[in-house]
Backbone atoms as SQL, in Angstrom:
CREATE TABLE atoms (id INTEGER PRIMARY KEY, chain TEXT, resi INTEGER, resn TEXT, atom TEXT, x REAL, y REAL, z REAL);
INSERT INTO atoms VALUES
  (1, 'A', 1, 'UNK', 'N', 69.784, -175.067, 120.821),
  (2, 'A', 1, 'UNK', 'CA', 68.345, -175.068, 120.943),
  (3, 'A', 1, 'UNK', 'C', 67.912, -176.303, 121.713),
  (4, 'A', 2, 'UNK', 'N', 66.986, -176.612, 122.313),
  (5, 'A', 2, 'UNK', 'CA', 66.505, -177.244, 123.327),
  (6, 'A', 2, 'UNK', 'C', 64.633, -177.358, 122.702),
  (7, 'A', 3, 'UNK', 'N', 64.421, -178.578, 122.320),
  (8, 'A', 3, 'UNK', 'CA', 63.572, -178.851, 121.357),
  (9, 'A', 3, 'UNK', 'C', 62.632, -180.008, 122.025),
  (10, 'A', 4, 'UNK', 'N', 61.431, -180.570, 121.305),
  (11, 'A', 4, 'UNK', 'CA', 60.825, -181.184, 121.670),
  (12, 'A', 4, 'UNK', 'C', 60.827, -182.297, 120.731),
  (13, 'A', 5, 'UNK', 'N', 60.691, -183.612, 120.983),
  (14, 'A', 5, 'UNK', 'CA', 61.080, -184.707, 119.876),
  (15, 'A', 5, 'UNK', 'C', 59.208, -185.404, 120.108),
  (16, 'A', 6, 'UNK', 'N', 58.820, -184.432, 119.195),
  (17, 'A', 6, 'UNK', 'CA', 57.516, -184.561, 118.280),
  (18, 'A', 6, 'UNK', 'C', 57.166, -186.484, 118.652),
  (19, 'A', 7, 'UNK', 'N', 57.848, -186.981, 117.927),
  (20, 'A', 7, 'UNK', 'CA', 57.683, -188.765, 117.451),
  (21, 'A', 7, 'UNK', 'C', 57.826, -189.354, 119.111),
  (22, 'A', 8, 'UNK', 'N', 58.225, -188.577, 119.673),
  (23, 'A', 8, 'UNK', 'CA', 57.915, -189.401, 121.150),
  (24, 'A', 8, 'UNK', 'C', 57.170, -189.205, 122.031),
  (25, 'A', 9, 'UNK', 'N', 56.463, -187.804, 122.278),
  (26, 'A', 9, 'UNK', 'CA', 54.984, -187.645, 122.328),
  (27, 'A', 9, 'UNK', 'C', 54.127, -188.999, 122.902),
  (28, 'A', 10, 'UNK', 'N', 53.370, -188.752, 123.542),
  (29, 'A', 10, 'UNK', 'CA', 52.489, -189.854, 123.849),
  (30, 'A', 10, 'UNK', 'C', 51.046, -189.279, 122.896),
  (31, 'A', 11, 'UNK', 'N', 50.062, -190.280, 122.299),
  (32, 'A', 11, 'UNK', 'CA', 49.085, -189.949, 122.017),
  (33, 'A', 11, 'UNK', 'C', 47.981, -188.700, 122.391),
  (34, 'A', 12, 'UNK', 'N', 48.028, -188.876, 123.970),
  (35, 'A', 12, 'UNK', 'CA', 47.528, -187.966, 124.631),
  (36, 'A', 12, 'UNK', 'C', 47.984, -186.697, 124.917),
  (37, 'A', 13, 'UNK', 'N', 49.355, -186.294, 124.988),
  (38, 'A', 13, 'UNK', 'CA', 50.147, -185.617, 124.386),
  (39, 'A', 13, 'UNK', 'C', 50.061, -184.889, 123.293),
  (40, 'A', 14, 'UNK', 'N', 50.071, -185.243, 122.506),
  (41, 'A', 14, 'UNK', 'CA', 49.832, -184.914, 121.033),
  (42, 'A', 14, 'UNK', 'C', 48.536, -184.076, 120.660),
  (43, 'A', 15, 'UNK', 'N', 47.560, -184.567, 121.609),
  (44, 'A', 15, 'UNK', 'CA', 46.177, -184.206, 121.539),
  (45, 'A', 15, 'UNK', 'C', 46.112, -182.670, 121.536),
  (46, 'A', 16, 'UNK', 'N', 46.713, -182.487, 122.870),
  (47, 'A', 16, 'UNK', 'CA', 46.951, -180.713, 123.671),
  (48, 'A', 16, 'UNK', 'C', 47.395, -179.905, 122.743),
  (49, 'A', 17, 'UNK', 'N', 48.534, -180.215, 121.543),
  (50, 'A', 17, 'UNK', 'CA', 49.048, -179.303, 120.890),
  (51, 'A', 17, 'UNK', 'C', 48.242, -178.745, 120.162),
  (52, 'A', 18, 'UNK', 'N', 48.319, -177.585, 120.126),
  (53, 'A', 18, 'UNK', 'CA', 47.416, -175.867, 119.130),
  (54, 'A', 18, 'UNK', 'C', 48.448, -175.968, 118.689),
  (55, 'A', 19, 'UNK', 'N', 48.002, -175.626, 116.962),
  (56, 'A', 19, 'UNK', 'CA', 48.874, -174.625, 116.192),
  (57, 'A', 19, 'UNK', 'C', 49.615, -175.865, 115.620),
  (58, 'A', 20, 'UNK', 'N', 49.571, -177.034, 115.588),
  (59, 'A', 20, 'UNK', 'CA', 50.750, -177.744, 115.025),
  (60, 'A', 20, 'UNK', 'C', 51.602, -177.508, 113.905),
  (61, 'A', 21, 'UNK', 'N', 53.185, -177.692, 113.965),
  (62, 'A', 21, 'UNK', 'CA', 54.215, -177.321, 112.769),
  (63, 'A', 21, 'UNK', 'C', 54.130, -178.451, 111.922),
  (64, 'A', 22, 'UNK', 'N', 54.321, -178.288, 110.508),
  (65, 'A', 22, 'UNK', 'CA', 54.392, -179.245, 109.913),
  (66, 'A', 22, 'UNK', 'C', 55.923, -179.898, 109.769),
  (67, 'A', 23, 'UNK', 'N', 56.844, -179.400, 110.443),
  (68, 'A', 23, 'UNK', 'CA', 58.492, -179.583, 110.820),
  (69, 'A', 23, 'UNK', 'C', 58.332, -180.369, 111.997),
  (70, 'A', 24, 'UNK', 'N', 57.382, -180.460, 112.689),
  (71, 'A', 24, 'UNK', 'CA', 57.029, -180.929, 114.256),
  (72, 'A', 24, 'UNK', 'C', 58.400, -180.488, 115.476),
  (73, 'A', 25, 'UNK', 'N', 59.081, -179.411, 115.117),
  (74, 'A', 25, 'UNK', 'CA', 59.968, -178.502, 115.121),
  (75, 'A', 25, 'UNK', 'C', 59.449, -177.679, 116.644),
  (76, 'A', 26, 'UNK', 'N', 59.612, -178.696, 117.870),
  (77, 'A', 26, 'UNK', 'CA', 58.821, -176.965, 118.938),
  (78, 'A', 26, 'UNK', 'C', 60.231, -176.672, 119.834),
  (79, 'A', 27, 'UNK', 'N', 60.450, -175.565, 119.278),
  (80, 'A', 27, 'UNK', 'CA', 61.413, -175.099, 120.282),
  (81, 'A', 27, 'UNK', 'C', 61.340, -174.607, 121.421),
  (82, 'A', 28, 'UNK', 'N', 62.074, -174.955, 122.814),
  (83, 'A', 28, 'UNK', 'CA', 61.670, -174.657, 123.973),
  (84, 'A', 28, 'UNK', 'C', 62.609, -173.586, 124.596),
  (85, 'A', 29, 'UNK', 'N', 63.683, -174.021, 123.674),
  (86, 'A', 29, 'UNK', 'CA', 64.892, -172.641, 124.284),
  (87, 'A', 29, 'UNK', 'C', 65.714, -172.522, 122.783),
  (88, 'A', 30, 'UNK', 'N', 65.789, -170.894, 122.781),
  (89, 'A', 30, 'UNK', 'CA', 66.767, -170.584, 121.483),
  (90, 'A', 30, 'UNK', 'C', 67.205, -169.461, 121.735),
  (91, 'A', 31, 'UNK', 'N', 68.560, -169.046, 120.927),
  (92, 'A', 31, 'UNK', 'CA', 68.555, -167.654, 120.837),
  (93, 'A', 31, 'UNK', 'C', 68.528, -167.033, 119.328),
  (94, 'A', 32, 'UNK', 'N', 68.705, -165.595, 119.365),
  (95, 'A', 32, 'UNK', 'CA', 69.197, -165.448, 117.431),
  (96, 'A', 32, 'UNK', 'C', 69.318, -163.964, 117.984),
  (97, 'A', 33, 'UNK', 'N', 69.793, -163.405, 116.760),
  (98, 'A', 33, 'UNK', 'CA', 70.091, -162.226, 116.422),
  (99, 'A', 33, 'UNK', 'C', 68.874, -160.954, 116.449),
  (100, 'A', 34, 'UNK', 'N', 68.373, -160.195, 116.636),
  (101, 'A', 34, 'UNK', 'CA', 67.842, -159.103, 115.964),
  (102, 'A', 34, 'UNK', 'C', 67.817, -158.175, 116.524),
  (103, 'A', 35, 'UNK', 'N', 68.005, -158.131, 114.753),
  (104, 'A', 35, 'UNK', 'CA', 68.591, -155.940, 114.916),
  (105, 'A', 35, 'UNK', 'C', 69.794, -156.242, 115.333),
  (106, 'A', 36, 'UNK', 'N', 70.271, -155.112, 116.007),
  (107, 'A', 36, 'UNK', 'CA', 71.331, -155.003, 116.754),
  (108, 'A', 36, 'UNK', 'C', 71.943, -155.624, 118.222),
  (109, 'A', 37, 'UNK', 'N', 70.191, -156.442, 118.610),
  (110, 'A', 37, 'UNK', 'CA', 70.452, -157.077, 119.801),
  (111, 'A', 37, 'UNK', 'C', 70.138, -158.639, 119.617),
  (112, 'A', 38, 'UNK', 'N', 70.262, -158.829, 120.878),
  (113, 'A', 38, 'UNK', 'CA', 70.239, -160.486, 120.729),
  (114, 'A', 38, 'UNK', 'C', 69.155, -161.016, 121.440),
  (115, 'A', 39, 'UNK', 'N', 68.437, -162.481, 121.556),
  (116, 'A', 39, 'UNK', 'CA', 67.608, -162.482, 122.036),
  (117, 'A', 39, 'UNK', 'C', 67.680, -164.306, 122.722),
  (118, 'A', 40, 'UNK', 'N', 67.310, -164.388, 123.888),
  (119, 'A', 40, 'UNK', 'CA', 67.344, -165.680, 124.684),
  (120, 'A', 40, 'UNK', 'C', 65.803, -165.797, 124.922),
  (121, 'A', 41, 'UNK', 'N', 65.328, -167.016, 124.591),
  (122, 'A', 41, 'UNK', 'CA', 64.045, -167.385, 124.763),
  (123, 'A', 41, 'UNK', 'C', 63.884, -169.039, 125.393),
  (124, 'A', 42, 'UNK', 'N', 63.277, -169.010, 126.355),
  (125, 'A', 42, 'UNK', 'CA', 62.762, -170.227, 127.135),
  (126, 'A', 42, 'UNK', 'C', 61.859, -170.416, 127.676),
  (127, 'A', 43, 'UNK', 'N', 61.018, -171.296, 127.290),
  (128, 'A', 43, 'UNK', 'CA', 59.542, -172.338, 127.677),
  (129, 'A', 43, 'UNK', 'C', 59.944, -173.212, 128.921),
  (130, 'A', 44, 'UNK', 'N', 60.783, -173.114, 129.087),
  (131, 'A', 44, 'UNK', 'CA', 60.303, -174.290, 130.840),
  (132, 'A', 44, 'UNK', 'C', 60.225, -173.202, 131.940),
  (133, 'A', 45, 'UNK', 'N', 59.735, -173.750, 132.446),
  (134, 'A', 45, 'UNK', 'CA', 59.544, -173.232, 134.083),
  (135, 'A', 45, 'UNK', 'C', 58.258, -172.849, 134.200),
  (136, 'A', 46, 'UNK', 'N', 57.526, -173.727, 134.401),
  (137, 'A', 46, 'UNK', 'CA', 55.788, -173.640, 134.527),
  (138, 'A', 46, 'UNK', 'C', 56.172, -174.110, 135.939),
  (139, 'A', 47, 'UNK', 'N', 57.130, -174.811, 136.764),
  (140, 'A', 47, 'UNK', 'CA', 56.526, -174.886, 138.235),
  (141, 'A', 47, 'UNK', 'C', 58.356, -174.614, 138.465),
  (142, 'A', 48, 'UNK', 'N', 58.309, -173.870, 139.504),
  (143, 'A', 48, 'UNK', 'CA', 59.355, -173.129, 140.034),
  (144, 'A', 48, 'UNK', 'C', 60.661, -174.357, 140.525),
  (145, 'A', 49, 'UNK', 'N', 59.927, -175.626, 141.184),
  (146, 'A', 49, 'UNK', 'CA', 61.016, -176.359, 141.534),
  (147, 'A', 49, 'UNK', 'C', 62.201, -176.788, 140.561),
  (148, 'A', 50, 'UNK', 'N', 62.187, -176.379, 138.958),
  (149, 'A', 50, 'UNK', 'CA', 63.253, -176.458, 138.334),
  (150, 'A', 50, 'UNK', 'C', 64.202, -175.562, 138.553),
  (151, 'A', 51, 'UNK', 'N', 63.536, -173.987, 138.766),
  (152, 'A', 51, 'UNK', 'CA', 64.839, -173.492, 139.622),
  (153, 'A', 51, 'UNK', 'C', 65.905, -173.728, 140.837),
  (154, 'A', 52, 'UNK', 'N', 65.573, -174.934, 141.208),
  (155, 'A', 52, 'UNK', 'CA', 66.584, -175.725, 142.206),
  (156, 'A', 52, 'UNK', 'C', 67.298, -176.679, 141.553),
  (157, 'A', 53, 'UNK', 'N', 67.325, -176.877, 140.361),
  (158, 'A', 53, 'UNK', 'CA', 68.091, -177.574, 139.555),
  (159, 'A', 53, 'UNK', 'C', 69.458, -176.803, 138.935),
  (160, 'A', 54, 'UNK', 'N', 70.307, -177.297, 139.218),
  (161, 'A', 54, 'UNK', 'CA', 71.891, -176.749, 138.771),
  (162, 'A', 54, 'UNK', 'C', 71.959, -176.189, 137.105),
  (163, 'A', 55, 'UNK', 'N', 71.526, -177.334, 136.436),
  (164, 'A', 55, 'UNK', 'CA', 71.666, -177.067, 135.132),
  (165, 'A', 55, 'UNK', 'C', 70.693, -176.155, 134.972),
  (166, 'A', 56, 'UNK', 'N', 69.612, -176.171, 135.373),
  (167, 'A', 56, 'UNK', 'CA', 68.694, -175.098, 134.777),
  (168, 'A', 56, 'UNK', 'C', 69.247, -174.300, 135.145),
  (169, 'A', 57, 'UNK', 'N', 69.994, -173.604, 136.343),
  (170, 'A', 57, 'UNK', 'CA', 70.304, -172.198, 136.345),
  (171, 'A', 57, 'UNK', 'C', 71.088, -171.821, 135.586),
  (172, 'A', 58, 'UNK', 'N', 71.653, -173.143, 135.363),
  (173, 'A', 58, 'UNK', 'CA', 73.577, -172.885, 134.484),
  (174, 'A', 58, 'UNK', 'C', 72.935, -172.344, 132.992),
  (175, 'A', 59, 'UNK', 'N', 71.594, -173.054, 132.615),
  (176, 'A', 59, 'UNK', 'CA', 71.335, -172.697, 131.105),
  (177, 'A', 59, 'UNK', 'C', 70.948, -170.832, 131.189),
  (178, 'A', 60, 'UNK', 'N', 69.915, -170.956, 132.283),
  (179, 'A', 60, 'UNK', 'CA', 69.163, -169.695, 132.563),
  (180, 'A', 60, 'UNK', 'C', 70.529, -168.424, 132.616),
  (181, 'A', 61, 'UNK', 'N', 71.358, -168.747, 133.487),
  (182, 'A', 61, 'UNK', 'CA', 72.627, -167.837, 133.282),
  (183, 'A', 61, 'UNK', 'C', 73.209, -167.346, 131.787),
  (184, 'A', 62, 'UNK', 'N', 73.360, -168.417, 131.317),
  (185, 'A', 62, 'UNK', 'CA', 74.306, -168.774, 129.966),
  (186, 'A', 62, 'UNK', 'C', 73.357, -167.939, 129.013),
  (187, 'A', 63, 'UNK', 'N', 71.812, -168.222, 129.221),
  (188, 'A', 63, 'UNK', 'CA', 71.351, -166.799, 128.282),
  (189, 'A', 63, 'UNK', 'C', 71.080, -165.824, 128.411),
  (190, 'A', 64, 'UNK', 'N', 71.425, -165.458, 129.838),
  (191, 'A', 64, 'UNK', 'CA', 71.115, -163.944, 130.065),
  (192, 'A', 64, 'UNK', 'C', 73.211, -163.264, 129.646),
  (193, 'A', 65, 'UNK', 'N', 73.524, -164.067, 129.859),
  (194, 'A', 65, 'UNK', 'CA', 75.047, -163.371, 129.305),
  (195, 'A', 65, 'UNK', 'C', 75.112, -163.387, 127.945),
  (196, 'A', 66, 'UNK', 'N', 74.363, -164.414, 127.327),
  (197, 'A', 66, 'UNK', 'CA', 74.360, -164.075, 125.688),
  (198, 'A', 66, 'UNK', 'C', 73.858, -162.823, 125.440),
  (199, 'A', 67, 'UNK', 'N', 72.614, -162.766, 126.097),
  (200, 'A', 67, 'UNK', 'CA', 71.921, -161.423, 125.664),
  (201, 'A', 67, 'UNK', 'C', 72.710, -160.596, 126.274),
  (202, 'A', 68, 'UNK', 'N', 73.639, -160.050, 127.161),
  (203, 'A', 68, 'UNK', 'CA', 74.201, -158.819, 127.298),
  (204, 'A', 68, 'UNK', 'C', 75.584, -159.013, 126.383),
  (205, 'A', 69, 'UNK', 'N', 75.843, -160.279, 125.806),
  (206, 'A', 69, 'UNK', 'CA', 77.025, -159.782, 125.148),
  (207, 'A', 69, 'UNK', 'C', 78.088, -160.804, 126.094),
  (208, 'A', 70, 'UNK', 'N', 78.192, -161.093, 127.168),
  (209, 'A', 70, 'UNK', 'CA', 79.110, -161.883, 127.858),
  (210, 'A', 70, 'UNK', 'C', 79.772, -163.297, 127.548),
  (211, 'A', 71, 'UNK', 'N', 78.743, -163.776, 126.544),
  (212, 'A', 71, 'UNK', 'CA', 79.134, -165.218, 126.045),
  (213, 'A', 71, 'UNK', 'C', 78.764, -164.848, 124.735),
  (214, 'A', 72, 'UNK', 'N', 79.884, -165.514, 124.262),
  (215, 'A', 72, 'UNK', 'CA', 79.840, -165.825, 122.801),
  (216, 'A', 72, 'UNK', 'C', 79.578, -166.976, 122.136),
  (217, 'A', 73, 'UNK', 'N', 78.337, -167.209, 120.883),
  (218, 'A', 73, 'UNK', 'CA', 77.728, -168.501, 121.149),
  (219, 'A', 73, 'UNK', 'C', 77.091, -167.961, 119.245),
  (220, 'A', 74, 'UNK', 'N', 77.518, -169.588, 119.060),
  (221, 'A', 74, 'UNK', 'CA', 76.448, -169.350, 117.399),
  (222, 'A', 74, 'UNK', 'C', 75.656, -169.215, 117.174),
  (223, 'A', 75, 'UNK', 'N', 74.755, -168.074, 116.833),
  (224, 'A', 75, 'UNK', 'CA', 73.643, -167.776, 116.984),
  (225, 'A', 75, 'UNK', 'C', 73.173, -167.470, 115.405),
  (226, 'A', 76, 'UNK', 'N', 74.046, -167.834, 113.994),
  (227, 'A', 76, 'UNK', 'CA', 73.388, -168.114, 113.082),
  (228, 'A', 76, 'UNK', 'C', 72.390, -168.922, 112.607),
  (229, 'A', 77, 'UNK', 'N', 71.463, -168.569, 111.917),
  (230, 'A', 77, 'UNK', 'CA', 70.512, -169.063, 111.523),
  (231, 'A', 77, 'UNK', 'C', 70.560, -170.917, 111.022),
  (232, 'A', 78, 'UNK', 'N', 70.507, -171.579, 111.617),
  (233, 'A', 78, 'UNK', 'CA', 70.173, -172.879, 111.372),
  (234, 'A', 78, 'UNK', 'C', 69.567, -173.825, 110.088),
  (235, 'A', 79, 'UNK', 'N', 69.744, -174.320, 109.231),
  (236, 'A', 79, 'UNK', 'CA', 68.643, -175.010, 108.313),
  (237, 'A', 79, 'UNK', 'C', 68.488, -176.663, 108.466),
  (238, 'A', 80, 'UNK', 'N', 67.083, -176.871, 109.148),
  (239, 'A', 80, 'UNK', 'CA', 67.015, -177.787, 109.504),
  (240, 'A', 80, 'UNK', 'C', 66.765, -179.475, 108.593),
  (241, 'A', 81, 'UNK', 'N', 67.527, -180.219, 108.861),
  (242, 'A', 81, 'UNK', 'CA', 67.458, -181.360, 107.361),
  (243, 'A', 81, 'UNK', 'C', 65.916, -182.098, 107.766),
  (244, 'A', 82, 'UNK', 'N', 65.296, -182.273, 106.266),
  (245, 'A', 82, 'UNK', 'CA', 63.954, -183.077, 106.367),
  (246, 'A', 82, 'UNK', 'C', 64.059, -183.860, 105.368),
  (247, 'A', 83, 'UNK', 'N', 63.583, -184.934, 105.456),
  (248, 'A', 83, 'UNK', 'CA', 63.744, -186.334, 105.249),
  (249, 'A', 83, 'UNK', 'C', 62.132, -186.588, 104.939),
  (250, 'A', 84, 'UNK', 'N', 62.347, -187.320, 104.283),
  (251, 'A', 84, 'UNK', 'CA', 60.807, -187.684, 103.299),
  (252, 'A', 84, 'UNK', 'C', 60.485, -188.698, 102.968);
């Protein structure tokens, strides 16, 4: 998963967010299970020049083969540790 680290946020930053988690938990790329199929989900690419980036394609690849089945990858459910 490919996440957002909440506590480093700039003030102004912080402002924009709707909907806030109380996990401060925003995931930007994940996959998981359902049903019978699988599912790849990703939040970047609001301006296209990341598609000229290597790794981004390498990730963008890597989940379209999860979802057909081509890569095999842990896609169990996670439990995330919170601290108090």
């Amino acid at each position: 998963m490919t996440s957002i680290n909440y506590d480093k946020m700039s003030f102004m930053d912080r402002l924009k967010e709707v909907g806030m988690r109380p996990d401060h938990d925003f995931g930007l790329s994940w996959i998981k299970r359902e049903g019978q199929g699988r599912v790849f989900y990703m939040a970047l690419g609001h301006d296209e020049r990341i598609y000229a980036e290597t790794a981004m394609m390498e990730h963008l690849l890597a989940g379209m083969q999860y979802v057909l089945g081509d890569l095999k990858a842990d896609d169990s459910p996670s439990k995330k540790k919170t601290t108090h």
